[in-house]
C-alpha positions as CSV (number, residue, x, y, z in Angstrom):
1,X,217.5,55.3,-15.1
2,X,217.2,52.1,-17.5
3,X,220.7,50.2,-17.8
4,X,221.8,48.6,-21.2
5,X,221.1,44.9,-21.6
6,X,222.7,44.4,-24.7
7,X,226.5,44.7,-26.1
8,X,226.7,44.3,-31.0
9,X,230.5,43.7,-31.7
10,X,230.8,44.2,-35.3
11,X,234.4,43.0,-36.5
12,X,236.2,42.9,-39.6
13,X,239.2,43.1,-41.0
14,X,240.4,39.5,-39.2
15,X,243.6,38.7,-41.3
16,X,246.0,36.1,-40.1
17,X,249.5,36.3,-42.0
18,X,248.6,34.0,-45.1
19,X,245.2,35.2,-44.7
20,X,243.0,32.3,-44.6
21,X,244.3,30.4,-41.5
22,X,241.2,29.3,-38.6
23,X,239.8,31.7,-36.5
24,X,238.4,29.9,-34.1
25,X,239.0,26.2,-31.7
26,X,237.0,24.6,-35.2
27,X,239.5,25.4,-37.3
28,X,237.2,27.6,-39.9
29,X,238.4,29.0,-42.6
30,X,238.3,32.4,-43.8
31,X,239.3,35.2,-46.0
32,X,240.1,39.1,-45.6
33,X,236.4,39.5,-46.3
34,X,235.3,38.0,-43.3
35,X,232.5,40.0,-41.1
36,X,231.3,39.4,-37.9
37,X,228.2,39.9,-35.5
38,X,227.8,39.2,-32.0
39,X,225.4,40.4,-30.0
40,X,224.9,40.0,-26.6
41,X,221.6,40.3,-24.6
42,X,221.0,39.9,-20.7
43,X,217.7,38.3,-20.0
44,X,215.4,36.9,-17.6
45,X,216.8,39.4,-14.9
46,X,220.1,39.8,-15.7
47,X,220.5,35.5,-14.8
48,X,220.4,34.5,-18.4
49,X,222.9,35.7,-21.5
50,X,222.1,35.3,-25.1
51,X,224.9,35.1,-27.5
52,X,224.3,35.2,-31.2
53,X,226.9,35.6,-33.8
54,X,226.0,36.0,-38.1
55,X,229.2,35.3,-39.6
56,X,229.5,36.5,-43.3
57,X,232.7,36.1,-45.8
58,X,231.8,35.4,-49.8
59,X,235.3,34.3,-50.4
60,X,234.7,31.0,-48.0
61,X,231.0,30.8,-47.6
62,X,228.0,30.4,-50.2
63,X,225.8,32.5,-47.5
64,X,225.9,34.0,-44.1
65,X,225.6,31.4,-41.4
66,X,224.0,32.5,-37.4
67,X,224.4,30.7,-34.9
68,X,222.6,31.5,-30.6
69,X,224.1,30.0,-27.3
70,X,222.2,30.8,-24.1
71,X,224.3,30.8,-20.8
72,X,222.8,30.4,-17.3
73,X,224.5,32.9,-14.9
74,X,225.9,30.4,-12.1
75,X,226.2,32.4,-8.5
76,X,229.0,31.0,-6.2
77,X,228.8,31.8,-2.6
78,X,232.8,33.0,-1.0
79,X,233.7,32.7,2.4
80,X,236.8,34.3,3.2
81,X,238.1,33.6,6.8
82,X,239.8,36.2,8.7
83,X,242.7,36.0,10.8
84,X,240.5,35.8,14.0
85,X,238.5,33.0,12.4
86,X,235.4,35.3,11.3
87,X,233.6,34.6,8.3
88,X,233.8,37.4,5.7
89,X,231.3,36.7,3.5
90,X,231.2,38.4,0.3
């Protein structure tokens, strides 16, 4: 059995009240026309996720603008002491 390695979130219909506040840390503007793509991709073994994003809205942009992040997975290693002092390693 194969297991899905990728996850498309398409989402419109992002309204603030006065409808063209930022929707997003950058402060970008937008209108009730505004559509957006992510996709998301494991790679390289399930280590390694690729995030893209096209972001279209014709009331605040002249064209669609994409945009790709790659993340490294980062492992961390727990220890969780018991009461008896025994490592319980997860």
């Amino acid at each position: 059995m194969r297991t899905a390695t990728r996850l498309v979130i398409d989402t419109i219909g992002l309204a603030d009240k006065g409808g063209r506040g930022p929707i997003d840390r950058f402060r970008t503007p937008h209108t009730n026309q505004l559509h957006v793509v992510e996709r998301y991709r494991l790679h390289n073994a399930g280590k390694n996720i690729e995030v893209s994003f096209t972001v279209e809205d014709p009331g605040t942009f002249t064209m669609p603008w994409k945009a790709k992040v790659d993340f490294q997975r980062r492992l961390r290693r727990r220890v969780f002491r018991g009461l008896d002092g025994i490592d319980l390693r997860r």
